[in-house]
ZATI-182560 format. One record per residue (C-alpha): residue in three letters; x, y, z. Coordinates in steps of 0.25 Angstrom, whole numbers, padded with zeros to 4 digits, always signed. Example, Ala and Ser with C-alpha at 12.3 -4.5 7.8 and 13.67 -1.06 7.14 Angstrom:
BEGIN
ALA+0049-0018+0031/SER+0055-0004+0029/
//
This chain:
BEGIN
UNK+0000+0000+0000/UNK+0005+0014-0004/UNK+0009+0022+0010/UNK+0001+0033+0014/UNK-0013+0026+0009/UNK-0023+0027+0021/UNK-0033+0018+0027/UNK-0044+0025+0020/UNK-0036+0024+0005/UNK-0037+0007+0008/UNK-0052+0008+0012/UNK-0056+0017+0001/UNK-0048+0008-0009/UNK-0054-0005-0002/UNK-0065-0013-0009/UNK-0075-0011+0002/UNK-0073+0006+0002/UNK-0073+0006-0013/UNK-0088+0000-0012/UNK-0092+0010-0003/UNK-0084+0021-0009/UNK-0092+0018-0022/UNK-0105+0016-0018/UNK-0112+0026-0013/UNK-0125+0025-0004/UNK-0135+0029-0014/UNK-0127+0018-0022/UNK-0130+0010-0011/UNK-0145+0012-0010/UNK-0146+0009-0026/UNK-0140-0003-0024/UNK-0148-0006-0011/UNK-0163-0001-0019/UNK-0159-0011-0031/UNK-0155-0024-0020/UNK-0169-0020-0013/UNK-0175-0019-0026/UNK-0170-0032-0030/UNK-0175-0041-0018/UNK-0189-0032-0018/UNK-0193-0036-0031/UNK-0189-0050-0028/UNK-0195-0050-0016/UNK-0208-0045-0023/UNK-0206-0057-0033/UNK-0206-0067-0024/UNK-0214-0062-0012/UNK-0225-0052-0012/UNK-0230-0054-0028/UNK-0232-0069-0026/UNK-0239-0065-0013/UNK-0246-0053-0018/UNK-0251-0059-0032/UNK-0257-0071-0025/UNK-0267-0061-0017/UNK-0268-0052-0028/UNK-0271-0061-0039/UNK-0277-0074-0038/UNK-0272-0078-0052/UNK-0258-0076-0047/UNK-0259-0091-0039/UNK-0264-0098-0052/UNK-0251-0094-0058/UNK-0240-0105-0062/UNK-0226-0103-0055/UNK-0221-0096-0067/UNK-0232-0089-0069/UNK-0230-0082-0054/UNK-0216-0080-0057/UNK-0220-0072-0067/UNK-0231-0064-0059/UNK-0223-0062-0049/UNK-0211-0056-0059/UNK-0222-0047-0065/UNK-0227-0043-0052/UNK-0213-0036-0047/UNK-0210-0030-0060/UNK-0224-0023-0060/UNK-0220-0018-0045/UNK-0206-0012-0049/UNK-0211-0005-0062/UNK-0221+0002-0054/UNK-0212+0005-0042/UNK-0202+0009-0053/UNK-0208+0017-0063/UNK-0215+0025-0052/UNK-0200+0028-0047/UNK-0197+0030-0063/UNK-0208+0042-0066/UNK-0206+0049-0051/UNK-0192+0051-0057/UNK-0194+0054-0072/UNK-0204+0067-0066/UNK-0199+0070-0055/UNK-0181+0068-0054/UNK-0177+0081-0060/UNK-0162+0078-0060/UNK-0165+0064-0069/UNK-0175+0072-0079/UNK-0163+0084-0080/UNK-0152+0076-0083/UNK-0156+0061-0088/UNK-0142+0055-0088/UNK-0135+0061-0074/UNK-0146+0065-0066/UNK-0147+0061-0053/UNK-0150+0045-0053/UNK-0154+0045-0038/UNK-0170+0041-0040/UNK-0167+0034-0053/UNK-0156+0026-0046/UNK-0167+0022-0036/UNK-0176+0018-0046/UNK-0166+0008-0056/UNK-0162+0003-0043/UNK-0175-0002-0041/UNK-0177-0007-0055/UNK-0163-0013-0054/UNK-0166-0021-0043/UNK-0178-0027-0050/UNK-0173-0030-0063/UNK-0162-0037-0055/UNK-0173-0046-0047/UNK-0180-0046-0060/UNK-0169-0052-0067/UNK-0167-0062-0058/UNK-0181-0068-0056/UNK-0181-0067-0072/UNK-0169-0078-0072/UNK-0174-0085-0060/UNK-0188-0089-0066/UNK-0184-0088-0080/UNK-0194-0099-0083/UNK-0205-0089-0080/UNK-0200-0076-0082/UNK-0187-0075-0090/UNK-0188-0066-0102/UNK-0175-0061-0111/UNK-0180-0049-0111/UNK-0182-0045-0098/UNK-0168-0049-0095/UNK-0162-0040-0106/UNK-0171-0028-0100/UNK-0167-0031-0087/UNK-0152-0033-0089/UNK-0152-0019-0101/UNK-0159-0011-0088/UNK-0150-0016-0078/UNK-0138-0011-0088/UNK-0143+0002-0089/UNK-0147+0003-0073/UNK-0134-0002-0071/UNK-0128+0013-0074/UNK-0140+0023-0069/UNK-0138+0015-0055/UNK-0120+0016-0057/UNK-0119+0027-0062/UNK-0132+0036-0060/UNK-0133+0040-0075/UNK-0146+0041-0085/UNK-0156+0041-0073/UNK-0166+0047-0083/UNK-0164+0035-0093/UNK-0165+0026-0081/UNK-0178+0030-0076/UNK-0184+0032-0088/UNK-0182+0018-0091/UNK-0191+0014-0079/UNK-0203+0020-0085/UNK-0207+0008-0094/UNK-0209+0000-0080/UNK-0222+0005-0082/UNK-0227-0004-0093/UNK-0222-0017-0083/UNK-0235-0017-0074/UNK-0244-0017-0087/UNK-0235-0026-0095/UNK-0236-0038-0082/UNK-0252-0034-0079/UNK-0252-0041-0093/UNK-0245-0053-0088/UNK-0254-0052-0077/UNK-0266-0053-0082/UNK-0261-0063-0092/UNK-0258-0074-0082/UNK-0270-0072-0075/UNK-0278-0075-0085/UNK-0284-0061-0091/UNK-0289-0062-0105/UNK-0281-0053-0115/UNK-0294-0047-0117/UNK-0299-0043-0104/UNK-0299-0029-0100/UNK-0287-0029-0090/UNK-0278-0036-0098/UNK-0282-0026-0110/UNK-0282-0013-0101/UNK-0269-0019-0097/UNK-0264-0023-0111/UNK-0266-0008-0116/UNK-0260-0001-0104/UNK-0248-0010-0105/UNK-0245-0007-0119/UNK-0247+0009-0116/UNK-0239+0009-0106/UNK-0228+0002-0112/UNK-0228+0011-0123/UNK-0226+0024-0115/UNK-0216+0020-0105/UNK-0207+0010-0114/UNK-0210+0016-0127/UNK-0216+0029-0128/UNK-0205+0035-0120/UNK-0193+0029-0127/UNK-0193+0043-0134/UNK-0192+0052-0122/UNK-0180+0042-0117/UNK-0172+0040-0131/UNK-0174+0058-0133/UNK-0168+0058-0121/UNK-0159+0049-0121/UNK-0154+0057-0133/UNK-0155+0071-0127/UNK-0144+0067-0119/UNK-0134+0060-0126/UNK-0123+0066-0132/UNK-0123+0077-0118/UNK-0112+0075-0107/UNK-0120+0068-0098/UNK-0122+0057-0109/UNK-0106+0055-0108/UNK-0105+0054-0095/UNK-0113+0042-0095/UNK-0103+0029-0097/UNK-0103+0023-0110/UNK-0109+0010-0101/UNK-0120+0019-0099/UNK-0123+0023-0111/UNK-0123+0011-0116/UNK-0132+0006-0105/UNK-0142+0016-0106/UNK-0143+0016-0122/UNK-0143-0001-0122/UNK-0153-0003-0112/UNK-0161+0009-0118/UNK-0162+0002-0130/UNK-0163-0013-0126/UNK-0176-0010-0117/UNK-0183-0001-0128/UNK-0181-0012-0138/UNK-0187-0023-0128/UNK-0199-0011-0124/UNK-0201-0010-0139/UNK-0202-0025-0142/UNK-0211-0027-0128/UNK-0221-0014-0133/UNK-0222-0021-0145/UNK-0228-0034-0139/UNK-0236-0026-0131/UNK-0242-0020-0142/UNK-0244-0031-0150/UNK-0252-0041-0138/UNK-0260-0027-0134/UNK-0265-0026-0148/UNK-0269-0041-0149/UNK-0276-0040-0137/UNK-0284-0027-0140/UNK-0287-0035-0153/UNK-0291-0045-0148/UNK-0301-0038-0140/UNK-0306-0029-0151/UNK-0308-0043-0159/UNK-0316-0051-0147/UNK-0323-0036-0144/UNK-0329-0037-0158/UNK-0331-0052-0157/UNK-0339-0051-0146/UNK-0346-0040-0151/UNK-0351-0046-0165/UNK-0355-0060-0156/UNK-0364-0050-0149/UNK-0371-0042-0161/UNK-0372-0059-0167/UNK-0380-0063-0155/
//
């Protein structure tokens, strides 16, 4: 050791005081909101939507196992979109400092907010491999894993907090989107009234918060680049942001599209049965 070199020059230079030095605490409580996150969606999962479905829904009981694993899945993800996207719009009207400045602004609420999502995703993820005879889906796994990317650098480095929430807005279409599976499983004609008031609320709200928008985040995606704050993001970043941008729109346009297409076969179908029933009535 060179003479002269203190106690507290080994500590800071130790392991142990580098991993305090570089984290700091509101590092420390992201980290804690996505461990919590993490085991409260899995505790949701295994615990209370088995427990709560069974009282709530009769239909749930006559379920197969795969079936509930399934339920059970859709269940959390419709409770973290909501507690998500509520968090999501509080911050795209009312944080100043993210709306101002969309690639540096101050990633405190934003943070708090992937940090939840993370913790899902992760747990998601998980359960996704875990009962992949029931629910494993290619898909999912690449929107998971192009997410995680992309939150990888907003929670690291606290940059493109606007992009980042923006992004949360299409968990909005996820209730509508699993009431569908819901009513499907429990046995609800395509034609009934629920699953058609349903059916067409899905598909509008898919279309405005995964579609309609994509406007408003590529016009502002390219309003600031070129601009100094667009080079200070690392070229990981860049690439992270821009990828995953482009990797989720491509899957929400092919997931619109099939939306589309069963919500237009079901209203035609009614229309047609409408008519049918219609001319039986004016025969007899």
């Amino acid at each position: 050791m060179a003479e002269g070199m203190s106690v507290k020059h080994l500590l800071y230079f130790s392991p142990g005081a580098w991993g305090r030095v570089a984290m700091d605490p509101f590092s420390q409580l992201i980290l804690l909101i996505s461990v919590v996150s993490f085991f409260f969606f899995q505790w949701l999962f295994h615990s209370v939507s088995p427990w709560a479905s069974s009282r709530i829904s009769p239909g749930f009981l006559k379920l197969t196992h795969k079936q509930k694993i399934e339920w059970n899945s859709r269940t959390v993800s419709t409770l973290h979109a909501l507690l998500v996207g509520l968090f999501c719009l509080y911050i795209l009207f009312f944080d100043e400092a993210v709306n101002q400045d969309p690639v540096w602004g101050d990633p405190t609420l934003v943070k708090i907010n992937v940090s939840i999502t993370t913790g899902y995703l992760i747990s998601d993820l998980l359960l996704i491999f875990y009962y992949w005879r029931a629910i494993g889906d290619k898909f999912f796994v690449i929107h998971h894993l192009a997410a995680l990317y992309a939150y990888y650098y907003v929670l690291g480095q606290g940059m493109l907090p606007y992009f980042a929430n923006f992004r949360l807005l299409a968990e909005f279409s996820t209730p509508c989107v699993n009431q569908r599976w819901f009513f499907e499983v429990l046995g609800y004609p395509k034609s009934s009234r629920p699953n058609m008031a349903n059916g067409v609320l899905m598909a509008a709200v898919f279309f405005l918060v995964r579609i309609a928008v994509m406007p408003v985040y590529y016009s502002r995606m390219c309003s600031v680049y070129g601009t100094e704050a667009f080079y200070r993001v690392s070229f990981g970043g860049r690439s992270a942001w821009i990828f995953s941008s482009i990797c989720l729109d491509i899957m929400n346009v092919m997931w619109m599209h099939k939306i589309f297409r069963g919500c237009y076969k079901v209203l035609q179908s009614s229309r047609k049965s409408k008519a049918e029933s219609q001319e039986n009535g004016k025969t007899d």
